[in-house]
BALUMVO-517834 format. One record per atom (N, C-alpha, C, O, CB): residue number from 0; residue in three letters; atom name; x negated, y, z. Coordinates in nm, 3 decimals. Atoms other than C-alpha are relative to their C-alpha. Glycine has a CB too. Example, Ala and Ser with C-alpha at 12.3 -4.5 7.8 and 13.67 -1.06 7.14 Angstrom:
<pts>
(0, "ALA", "N", (-0.089, -0.119, 0.000))
(0, "ALA", "CA", (-1.230, -0.450, 0.780))
(0, "ALA", "C", (-0.090, 0.120, 0.000))
(0, "ALA", "O", (-0.194, 0.118, 0.066))
(0, "ALA", "CB", (0.099, 0.003, 0.125))
(1, "SER", "N", (0.082, -0.119, -0.006))
(1, "SER", "CA", (-1.367, -0.106, 0.714))
(1, "SER", "C", (0.077, 0.109, 0.073))
(1, "SER", "O", (0.026, 0.220, 0.090))
(1, "SER", "CB", (-0.041, 0.046, -0.142))
</pts>
This chain:
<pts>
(0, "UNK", "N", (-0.082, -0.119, 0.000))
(0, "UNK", "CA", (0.000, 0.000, 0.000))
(0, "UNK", "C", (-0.086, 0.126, 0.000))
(0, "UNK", "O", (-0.050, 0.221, -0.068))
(0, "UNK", "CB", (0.093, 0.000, 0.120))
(1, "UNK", "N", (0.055, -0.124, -0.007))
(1, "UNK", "CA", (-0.260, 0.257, 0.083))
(1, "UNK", "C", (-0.050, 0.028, -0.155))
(1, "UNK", "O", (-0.020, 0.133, -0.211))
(1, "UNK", "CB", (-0.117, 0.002, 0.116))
(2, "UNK", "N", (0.010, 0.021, 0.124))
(2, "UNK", "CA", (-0.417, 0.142, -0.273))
(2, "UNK", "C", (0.025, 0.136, -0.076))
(2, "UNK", "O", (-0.039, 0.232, -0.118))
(2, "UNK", "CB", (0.088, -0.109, -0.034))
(3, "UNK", "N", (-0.067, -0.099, 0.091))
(3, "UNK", "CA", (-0.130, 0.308, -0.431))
(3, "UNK", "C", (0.012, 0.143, 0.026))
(3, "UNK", "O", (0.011, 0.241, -0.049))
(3, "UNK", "CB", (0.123, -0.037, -0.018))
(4, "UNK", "N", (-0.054, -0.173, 0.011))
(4, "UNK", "CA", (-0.050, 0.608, -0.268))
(4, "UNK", "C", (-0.180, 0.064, -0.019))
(4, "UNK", "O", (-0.186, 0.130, -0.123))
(4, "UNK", "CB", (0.112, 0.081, 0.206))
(5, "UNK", "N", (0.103, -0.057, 0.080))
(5, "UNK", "CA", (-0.441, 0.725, -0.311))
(5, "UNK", "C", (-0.016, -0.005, -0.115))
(5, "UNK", "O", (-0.081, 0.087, -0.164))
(5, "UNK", "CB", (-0.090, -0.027, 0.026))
(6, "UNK", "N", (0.067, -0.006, 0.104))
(6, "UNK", "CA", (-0.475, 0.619, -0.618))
(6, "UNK", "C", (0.142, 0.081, -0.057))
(6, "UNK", "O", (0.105, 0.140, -0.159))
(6, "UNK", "CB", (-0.068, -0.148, -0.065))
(7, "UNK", "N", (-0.084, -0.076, 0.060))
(7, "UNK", "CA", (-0.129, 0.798, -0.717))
(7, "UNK", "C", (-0.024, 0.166, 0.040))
(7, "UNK", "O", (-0.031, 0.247, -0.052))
(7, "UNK", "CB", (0.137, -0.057, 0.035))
(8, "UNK", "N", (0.048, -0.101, -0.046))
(8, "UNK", "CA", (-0.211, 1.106, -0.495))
(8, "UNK", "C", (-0.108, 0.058, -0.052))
(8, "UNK", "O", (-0.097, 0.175, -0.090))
(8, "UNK", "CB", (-0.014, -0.017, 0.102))
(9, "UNK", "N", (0.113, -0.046, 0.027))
(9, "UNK", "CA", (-0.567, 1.139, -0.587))
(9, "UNK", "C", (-0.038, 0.001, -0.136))
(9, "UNK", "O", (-0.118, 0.091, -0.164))
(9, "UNK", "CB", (-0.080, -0.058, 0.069))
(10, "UNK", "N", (0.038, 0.001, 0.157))
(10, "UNK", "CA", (-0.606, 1.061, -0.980))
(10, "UNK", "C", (-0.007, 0.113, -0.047))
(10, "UNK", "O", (-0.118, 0.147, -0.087))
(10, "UNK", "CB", (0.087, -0.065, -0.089))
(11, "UNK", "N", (-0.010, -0.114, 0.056))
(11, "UNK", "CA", (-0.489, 1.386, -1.095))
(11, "UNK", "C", (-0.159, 0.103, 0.028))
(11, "UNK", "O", (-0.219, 0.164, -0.060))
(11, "UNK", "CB", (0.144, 0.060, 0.066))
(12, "UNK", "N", (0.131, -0.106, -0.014))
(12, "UNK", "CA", (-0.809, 1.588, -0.941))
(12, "UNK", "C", (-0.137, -0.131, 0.000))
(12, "UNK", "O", (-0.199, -0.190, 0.089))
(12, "UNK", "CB", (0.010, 0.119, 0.193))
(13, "UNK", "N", (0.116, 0.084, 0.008))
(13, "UNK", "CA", (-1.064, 1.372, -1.047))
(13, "UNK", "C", (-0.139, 0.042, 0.000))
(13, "UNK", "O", (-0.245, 0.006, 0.053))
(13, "UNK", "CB", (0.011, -0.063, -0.100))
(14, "UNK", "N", (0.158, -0.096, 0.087))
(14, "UNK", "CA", (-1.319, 1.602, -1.216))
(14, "UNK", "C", (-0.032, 0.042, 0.136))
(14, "UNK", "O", (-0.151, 0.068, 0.121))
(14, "UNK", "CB", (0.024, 0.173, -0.143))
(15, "UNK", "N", (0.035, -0.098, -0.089))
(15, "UNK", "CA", (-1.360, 1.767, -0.869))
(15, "UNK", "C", (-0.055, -0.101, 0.160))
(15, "UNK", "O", (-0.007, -0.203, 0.208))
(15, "UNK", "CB", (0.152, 0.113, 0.017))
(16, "UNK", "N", (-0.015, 0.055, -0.172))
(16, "UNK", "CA", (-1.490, 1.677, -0.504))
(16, "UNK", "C", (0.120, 0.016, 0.085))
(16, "UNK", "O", (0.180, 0.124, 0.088))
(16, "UNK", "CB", (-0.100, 0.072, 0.092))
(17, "UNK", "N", (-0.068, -0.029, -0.072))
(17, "UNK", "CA", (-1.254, 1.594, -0.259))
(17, "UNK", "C", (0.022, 0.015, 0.183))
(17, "UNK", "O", (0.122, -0.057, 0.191))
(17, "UNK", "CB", (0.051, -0.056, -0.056))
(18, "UNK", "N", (0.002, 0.000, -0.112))
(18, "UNK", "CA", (-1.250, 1.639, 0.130))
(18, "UNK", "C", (0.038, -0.141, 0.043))
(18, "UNK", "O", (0.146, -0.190, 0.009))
(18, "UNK", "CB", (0.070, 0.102, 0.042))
(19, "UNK", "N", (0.030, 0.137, -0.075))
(19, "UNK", "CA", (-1.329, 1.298, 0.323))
(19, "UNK", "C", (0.043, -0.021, 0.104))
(19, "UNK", "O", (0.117, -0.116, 0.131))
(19, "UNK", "CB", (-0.113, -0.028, 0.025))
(20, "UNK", "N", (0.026, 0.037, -0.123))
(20, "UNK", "CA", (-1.365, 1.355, 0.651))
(20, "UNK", "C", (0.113, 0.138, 0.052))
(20, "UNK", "O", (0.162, 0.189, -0.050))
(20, "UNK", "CB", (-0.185, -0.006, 0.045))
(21, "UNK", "N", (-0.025, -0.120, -0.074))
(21, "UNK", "CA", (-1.185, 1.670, 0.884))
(21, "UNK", "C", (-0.038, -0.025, 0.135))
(21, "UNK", "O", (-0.007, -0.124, 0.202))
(21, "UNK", "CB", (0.140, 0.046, -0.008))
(22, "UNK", "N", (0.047, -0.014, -0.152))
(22, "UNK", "CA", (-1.347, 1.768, 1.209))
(22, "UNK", "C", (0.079, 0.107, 0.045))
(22, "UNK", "O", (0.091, 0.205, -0.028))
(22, "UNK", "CB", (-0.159, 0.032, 0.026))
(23, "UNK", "N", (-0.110, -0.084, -0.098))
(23, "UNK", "CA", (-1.096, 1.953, 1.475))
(23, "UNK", "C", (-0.097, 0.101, 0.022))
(23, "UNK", "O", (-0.089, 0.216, -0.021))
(23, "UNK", "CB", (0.070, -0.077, 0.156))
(24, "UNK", "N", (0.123, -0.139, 0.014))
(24, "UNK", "CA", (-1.440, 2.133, 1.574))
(24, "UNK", "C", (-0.056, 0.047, -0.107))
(24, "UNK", "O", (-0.095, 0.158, -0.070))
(24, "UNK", "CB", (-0.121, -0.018, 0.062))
(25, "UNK", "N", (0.121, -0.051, 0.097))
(25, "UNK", "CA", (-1.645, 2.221, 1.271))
(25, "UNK", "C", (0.073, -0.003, -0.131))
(25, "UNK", "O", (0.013, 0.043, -0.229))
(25, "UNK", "CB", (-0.150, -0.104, -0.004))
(26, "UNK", "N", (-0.050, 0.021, 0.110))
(26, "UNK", "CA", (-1.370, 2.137, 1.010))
(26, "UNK", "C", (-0.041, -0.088, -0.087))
(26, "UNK", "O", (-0.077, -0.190, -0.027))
(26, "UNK", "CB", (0.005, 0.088, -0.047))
(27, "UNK", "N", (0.013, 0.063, 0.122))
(27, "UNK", "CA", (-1.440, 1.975, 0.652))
(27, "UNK", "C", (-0.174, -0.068, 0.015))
(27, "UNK", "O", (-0.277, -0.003, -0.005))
(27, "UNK", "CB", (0.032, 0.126, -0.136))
(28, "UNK", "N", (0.175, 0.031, -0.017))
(28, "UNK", "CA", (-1.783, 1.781, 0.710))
(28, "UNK", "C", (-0.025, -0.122, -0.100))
(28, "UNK", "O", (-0.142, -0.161, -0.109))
(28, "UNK", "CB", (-0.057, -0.056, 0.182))
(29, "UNK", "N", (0.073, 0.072, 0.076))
(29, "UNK", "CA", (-1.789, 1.527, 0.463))
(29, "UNK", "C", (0.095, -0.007, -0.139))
(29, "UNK", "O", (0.211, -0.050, -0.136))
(29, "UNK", "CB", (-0.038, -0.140, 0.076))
(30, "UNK", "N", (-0.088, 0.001, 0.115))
(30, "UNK", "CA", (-1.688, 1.581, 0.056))
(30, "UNK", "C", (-0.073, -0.124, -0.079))
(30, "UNK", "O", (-0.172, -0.195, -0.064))
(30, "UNK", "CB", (0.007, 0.157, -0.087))
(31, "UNK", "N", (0.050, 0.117, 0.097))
(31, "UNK", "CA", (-1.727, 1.353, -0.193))
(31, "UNK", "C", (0.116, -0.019, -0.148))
(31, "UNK", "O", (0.222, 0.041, -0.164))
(31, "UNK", "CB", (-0.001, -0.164, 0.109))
(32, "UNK", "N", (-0.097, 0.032, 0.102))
(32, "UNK", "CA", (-1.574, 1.206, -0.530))
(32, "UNK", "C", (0.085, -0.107, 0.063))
(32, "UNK", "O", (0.049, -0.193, 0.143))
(32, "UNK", "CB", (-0.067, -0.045, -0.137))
(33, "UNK", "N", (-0.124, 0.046, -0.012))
(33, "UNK", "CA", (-1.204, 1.082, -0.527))
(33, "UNK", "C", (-0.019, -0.216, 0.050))
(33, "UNK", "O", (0.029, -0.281, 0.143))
(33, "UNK", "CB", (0.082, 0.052, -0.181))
(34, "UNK", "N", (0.046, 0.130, 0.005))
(34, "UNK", "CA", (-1.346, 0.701, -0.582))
(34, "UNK", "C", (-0.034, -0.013, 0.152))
(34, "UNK", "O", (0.044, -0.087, 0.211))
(34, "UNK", "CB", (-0.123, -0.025, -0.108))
(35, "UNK", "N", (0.040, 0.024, -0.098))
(35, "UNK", "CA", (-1.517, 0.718, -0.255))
(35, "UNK", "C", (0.104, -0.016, 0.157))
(35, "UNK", "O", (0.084, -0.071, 0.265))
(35, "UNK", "CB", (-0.092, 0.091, -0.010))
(36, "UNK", "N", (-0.165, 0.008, -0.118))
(36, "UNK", "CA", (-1.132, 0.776, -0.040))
(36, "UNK", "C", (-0.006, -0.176, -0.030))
(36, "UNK", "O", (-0.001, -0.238, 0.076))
(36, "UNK", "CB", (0.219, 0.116, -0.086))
(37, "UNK", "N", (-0.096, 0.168, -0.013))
(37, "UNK", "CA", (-1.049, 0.360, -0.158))
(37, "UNK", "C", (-0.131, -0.078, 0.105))
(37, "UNK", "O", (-0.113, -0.196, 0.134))
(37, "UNK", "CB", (0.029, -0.121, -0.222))
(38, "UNK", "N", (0.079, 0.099, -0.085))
(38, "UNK", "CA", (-1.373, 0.245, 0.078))
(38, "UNK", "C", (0.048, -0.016, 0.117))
(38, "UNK", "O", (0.010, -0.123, 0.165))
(38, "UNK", "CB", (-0.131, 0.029, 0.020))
(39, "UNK", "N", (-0.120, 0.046, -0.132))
(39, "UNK", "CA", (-1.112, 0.264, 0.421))
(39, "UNK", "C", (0.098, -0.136, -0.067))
(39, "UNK", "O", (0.094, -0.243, -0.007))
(39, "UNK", "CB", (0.138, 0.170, 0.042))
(40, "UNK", "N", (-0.085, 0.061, -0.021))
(40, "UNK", "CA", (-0.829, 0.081, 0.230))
(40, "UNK", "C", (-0.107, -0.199, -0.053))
(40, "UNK", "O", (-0.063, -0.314, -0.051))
(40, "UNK", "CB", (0.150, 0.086, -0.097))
(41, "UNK", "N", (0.044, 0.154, 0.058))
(41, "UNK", "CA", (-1.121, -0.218, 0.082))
(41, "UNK", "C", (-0.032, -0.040, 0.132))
(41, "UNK", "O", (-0.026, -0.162, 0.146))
(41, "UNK", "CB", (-0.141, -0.022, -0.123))
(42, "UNK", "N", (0.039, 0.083, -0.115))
(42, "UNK", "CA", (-1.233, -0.260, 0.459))
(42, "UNK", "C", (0.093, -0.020, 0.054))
(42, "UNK", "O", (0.069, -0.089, 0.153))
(42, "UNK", "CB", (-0.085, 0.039, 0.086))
(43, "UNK", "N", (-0.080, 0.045, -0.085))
(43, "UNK", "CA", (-0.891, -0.287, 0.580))
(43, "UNK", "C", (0.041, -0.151, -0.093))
(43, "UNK", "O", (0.101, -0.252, -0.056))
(43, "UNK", "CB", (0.122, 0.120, 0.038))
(44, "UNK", "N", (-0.071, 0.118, 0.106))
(44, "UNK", "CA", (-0.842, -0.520, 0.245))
(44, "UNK", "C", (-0.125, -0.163, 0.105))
(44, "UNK", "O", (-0.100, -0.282, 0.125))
(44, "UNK", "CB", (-0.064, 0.054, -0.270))
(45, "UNK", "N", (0.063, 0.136, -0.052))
(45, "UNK", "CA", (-1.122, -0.754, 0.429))
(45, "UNK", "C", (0.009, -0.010, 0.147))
(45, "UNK", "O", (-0.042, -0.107, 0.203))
(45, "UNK", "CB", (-0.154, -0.014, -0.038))
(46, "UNK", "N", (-0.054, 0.058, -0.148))
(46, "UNK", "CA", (-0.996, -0.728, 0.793))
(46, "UNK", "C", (0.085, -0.047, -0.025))
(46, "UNK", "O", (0.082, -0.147, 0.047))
(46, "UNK", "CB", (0.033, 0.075, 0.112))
(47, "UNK", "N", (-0.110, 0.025, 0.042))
(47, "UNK", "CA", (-0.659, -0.807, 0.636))
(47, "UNK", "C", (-0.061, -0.198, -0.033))
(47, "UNK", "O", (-0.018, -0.299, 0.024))
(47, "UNK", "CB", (0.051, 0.130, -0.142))
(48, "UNK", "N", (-0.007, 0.149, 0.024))
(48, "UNK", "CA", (-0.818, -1.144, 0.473))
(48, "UNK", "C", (-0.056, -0.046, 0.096))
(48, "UNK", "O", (0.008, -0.134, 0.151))
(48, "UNK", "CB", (-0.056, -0.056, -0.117))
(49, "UNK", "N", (0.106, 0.062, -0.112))
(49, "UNK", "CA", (-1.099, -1.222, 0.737))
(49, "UNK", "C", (0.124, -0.038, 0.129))
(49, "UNK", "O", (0.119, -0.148, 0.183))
(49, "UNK", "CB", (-0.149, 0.145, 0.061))
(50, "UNK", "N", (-0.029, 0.049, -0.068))
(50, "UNK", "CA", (-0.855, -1.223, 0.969))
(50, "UNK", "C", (0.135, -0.135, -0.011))
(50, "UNK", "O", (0.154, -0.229, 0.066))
(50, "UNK", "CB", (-0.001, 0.101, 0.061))
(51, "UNK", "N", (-0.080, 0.068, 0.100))
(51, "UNK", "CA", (-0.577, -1.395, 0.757))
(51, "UNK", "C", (-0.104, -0.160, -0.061))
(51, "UNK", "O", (-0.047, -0.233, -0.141))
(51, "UNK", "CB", (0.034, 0.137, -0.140))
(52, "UNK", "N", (0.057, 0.117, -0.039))
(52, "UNK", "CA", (-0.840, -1.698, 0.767))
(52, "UNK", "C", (-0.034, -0.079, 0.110))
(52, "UNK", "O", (-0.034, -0.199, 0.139))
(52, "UNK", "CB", (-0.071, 0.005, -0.034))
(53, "UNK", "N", (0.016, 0.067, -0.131))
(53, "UNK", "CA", (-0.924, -1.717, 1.070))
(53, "UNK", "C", (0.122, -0.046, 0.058))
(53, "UNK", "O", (0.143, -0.159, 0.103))
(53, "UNK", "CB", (-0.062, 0.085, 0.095))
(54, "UNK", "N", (-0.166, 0.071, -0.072))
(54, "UNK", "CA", (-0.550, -1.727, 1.196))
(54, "UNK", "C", (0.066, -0.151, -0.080))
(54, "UNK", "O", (0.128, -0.239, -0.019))
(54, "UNK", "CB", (0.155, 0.147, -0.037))
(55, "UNK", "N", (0.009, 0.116, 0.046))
(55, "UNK", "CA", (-0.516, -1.996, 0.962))
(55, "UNK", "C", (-0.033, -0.131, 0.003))
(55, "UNK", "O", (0.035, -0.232, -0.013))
(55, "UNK", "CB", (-0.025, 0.014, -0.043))
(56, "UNK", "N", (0.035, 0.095, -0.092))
(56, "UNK", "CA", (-0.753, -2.194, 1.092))
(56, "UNK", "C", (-0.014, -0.037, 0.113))
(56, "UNK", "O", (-0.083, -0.129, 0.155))
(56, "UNK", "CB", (-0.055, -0.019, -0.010))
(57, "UNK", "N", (0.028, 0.046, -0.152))
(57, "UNK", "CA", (-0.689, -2.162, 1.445))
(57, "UNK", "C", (0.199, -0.068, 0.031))
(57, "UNK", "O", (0.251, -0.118, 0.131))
(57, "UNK", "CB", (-0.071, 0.192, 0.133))
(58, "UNK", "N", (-0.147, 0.019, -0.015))
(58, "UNK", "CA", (-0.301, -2.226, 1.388))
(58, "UNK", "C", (0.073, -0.123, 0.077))
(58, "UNK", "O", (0.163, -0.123, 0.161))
(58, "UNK", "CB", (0.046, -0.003, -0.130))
(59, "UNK", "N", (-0.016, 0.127, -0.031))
(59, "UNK", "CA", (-0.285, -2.582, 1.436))
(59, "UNK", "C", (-0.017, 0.030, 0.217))
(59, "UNK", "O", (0.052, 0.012, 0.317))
(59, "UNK", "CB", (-0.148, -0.111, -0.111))
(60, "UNK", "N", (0.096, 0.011, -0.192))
(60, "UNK", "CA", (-0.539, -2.509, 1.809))
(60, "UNK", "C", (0.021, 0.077, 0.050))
(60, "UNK", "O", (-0.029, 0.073, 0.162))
(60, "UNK", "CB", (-0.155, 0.004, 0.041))
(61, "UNK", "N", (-0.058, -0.136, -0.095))
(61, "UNK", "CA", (-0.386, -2.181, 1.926))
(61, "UNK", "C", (0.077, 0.062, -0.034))
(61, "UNK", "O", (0.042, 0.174, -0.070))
(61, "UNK", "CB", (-0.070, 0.099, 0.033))
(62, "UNK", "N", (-0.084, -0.126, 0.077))
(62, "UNK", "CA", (-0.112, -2.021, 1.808))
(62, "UNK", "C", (0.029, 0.125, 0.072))
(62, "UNK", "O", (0.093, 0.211, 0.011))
(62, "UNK", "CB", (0.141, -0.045, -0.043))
(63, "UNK", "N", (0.029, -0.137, -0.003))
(63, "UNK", "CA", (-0.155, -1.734, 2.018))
(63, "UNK", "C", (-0.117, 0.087, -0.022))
(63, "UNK", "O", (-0.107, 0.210, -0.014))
(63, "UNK", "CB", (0.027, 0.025, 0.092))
(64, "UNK", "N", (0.103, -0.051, 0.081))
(64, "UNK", "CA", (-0.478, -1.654, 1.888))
(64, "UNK", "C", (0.035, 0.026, -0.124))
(64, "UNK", "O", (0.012, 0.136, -0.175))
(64, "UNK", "CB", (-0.101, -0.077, -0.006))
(65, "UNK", "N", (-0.018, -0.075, 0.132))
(65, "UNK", "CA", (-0.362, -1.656, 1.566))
(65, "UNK", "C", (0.122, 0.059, -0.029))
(65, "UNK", "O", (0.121, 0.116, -0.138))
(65, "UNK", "CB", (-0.023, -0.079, -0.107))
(66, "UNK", "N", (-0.032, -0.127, -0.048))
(66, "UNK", "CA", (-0.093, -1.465, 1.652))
(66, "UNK", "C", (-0.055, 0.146, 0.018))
(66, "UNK", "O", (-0.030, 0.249, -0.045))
(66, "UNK", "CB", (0.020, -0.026, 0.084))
(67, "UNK", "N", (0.112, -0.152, -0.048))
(67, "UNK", "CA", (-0.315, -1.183, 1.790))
(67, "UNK", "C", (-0.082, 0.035, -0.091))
(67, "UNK", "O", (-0.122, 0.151, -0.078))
(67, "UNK", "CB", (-0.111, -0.017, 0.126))
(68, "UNK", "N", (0.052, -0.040, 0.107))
(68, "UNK", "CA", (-0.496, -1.174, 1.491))
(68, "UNK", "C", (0.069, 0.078, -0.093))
(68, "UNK", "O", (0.036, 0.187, -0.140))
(68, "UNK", "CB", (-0.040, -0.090, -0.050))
(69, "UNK", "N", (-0.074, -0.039, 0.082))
(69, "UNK", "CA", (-0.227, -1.143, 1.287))
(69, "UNK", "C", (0.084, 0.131, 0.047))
(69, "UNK", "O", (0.128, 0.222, -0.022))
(69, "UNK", "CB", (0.070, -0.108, -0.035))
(70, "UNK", "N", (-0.002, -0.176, -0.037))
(70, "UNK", "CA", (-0.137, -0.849, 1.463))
(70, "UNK", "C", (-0.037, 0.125, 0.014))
(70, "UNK", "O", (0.015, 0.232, -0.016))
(70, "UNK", "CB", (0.007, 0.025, 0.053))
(71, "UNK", "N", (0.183, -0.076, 0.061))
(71, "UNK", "CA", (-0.479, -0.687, 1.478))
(71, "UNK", "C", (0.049, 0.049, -0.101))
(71, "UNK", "O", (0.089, 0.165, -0.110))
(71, "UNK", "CB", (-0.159, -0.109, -0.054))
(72, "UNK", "N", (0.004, -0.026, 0.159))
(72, "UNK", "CA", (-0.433, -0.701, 1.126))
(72, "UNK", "C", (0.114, 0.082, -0.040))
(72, "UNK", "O", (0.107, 0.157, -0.137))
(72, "UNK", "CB", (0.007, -0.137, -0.088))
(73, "UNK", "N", (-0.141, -0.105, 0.064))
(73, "UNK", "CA", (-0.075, -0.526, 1.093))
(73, "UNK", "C", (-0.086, 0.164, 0.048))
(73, "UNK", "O", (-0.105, 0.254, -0.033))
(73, "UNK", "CB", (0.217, -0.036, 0.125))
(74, "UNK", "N", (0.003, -0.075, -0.076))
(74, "UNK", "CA", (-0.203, -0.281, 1.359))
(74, "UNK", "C", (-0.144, 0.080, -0.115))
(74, "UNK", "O", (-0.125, 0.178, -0.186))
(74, "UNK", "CB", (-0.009, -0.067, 0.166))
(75, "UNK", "N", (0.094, -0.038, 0.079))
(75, "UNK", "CA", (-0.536, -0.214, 1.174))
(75, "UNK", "C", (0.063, 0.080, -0.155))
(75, "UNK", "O", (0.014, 0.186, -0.194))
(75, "UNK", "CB", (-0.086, -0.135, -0.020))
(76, "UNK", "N", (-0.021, -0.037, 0.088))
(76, "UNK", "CA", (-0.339, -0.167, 0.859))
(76, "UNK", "C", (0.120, 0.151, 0.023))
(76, "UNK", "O", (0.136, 0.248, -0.051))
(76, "UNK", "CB", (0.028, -0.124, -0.071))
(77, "UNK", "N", (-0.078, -0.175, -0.035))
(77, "UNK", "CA", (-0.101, 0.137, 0.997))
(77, "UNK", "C", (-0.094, 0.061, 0.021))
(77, "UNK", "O", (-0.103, 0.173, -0.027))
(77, "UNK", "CB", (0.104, 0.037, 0.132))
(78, "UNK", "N", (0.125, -0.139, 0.024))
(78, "UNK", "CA", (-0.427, 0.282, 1.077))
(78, "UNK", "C", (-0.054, 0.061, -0.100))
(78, "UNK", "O", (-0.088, 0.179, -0.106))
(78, "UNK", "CB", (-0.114, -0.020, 0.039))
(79, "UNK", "N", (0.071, -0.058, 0.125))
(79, "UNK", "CA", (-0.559, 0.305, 0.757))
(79, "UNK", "C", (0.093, 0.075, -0.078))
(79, "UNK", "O", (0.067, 0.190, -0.114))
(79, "UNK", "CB", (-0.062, -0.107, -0.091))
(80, "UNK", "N", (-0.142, -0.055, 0.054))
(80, "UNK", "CA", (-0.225, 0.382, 0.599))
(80, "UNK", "C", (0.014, 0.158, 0.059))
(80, "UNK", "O", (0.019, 0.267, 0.003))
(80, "UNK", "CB", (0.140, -0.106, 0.064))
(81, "UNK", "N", (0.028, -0.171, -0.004))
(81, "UNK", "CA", (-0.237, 0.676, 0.773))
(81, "UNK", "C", (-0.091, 0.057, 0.058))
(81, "UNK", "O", (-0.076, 0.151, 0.136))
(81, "UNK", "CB", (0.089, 0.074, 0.054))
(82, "UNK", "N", (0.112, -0.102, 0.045))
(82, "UNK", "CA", (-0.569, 0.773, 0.747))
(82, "UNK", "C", (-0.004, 0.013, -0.126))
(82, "UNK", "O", (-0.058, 0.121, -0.147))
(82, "UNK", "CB", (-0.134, -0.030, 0.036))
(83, "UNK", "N", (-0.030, -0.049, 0.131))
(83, "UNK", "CA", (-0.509, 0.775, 0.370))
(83, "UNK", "C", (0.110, 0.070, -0.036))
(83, "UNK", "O", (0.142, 0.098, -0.151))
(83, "UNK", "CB", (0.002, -0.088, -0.074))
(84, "UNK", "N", (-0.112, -0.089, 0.003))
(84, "UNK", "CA", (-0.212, 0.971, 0.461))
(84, "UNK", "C", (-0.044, 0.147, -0.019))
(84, "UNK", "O", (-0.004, 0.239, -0.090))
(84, "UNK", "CB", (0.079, -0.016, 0.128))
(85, "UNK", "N", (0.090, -0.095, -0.068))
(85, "UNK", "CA", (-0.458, 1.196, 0.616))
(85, "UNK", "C", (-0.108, 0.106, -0.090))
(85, "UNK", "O", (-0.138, 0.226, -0.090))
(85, "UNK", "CB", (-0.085, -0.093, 0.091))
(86, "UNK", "N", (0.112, -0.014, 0.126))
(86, "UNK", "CA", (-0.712, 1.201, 0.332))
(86, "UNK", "C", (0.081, 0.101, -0.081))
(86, "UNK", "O", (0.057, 0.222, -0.083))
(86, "UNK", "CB", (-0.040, -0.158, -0.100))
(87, "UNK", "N", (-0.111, -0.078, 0.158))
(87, "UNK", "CA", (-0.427, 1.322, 0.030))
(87, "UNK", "C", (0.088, 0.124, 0.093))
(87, "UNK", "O", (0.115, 0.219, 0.018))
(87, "UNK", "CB", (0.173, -0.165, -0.100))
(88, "UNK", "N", (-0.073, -0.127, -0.014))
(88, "UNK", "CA", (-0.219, 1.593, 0.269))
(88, "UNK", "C", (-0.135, 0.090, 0.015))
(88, "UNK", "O", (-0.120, 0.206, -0.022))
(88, "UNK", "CB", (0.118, 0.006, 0.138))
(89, "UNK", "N", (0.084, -0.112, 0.007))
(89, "UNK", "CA", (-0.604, 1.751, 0.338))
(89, "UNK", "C", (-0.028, 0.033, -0.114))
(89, "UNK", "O", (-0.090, 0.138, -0.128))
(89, "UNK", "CB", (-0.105, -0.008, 0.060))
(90, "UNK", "N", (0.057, -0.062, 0.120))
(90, "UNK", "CA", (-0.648, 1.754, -0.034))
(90, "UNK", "C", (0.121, 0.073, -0.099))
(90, "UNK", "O", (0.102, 0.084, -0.220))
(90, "UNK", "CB", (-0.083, -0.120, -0.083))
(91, "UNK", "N", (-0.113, -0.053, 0.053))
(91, "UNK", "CA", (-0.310, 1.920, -0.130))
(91, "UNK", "C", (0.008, 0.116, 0.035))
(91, "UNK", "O", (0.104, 0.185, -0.001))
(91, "UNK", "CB", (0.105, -0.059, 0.026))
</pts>
């Protein structure tokens, strides 16, 4: 999901740097090209599988472990979701 809305949000200003990071103290501290916003949603894409294996294989021997993973993993993914929320309203 985050995927899309950056890559629908962000395509249009391509040619240009876009704001990365925002600091509450010091403001705007890290720019960069548009490409460089999808490296949050690929590490949530491999907490998403990493843990989506492991719960897999602990299913059978704990199902509240893999439970708790699989929650991790939702929980992890609202974070990123809206930190790429975060990303596209600072560049609007």
């Amino acid at each position: 999901m985050s995927w899309l809305w950056l890559f629908w949000q962000l395509r249009p200003i391509s040619s240009s740097a876009i704001f990365l990071h925002y600091n509450v103290l010091f403001g705007v501290d890290l720019v960069g090209s548009w490409t460089r916003a999808f490296i949050l949603p690929g590490i949530g894409l491999a907490i998403f599988i990493l843990n989506g294996v492991v719960s897999w294989y602990l299913f059978n021997r704990d199902r509240f472990a893999s439970y708790l993973l699989n929650i991790v993993s939702l929980f992890c993914q609202i974070g990123i979701f809206t930190a790429s929320v975060l990303i596209v309203f600072l560049n609007i």
